[in-house]
Each structure stands twice: as structure tokens, then as C-alpha cells.
N, C-alpha and C positions, 0 to 999 in steps of 0.2 A: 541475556540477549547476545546472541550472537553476532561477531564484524560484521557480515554480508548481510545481517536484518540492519544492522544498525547502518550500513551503507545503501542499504533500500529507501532505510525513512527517512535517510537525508535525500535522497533522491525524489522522492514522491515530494519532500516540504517542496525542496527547489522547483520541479516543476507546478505545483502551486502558484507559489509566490512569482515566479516567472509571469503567470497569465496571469496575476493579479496586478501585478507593476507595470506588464507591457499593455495591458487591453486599455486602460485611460489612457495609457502615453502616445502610443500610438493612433488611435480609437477605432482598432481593426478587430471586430467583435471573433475573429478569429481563435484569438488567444483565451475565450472562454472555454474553449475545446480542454486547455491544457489543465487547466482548474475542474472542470471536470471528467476528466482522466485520471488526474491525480488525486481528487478525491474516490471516484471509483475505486482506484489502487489502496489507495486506504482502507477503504471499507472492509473490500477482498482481504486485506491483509491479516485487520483482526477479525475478521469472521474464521481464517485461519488460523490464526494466534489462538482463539478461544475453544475449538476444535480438538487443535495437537492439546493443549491443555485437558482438558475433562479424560481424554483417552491414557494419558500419562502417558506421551509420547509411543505407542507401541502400534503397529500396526494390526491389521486385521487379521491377520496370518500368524502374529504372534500372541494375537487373543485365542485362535480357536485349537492353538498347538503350543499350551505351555512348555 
């Protein structure tokens, strides 16, 4: 895993945990927004993750033109 992935998933937790801790504290149903954002972003990510995986990192251009 790369820094910049590994600096994404700390970013996607934080915004999580952000709308999980401000939405009771507050009780500004707002901050549900952020939770699922950043689950979204999750999701996207290993759908991504699982993707570049099976392909063995190569693109499409370097499939059709070994």
C-alpha cells in the first residue's frame, strides 16, 4: 500500500468518525452527510483496489500491445 492510499484511508476513517461523534453532539442531522460520504469513498475505493488487482496492475493499452 502505498503513502497517498494509506493517507486516503486515514482521511475517509476521520471523516467517518467526524459525523459519527459530531452528529449526537451536536444533534445537527447534518453531519450524517459525512458518514456517508465517507463510506461512499470506501466503498469506491475497494471496488478500486479489487479491480487494479485482478488486472495485475496493467492497463488496457498494455493488455492489447504486449
Amino acid at each position: 500500500m502505498t503513502g497517498p492510499l494509506k493517507a486516503a484511508w486515514v482521511l475517509t476513517g476521520f471523516v467517518v468518525l467526524a459525523g459519527v461523534v459530531l452528529w449526537p453532539v451536536t444533534g445537527r442531522p447534518v453531519f450524517a452527510v459525512f458518514i456517508v460520504l465517507g463510506l461512499l469513498t470506501a466503498v469506491g475505493a475497494v471496488i478500486t483496489g479489487r479491480s487494479t488487482a485482478v488486472t495485475g496492475d496493467r492497463t488496457s493499452s498494455e493488455e492489447e500491445n504486449p
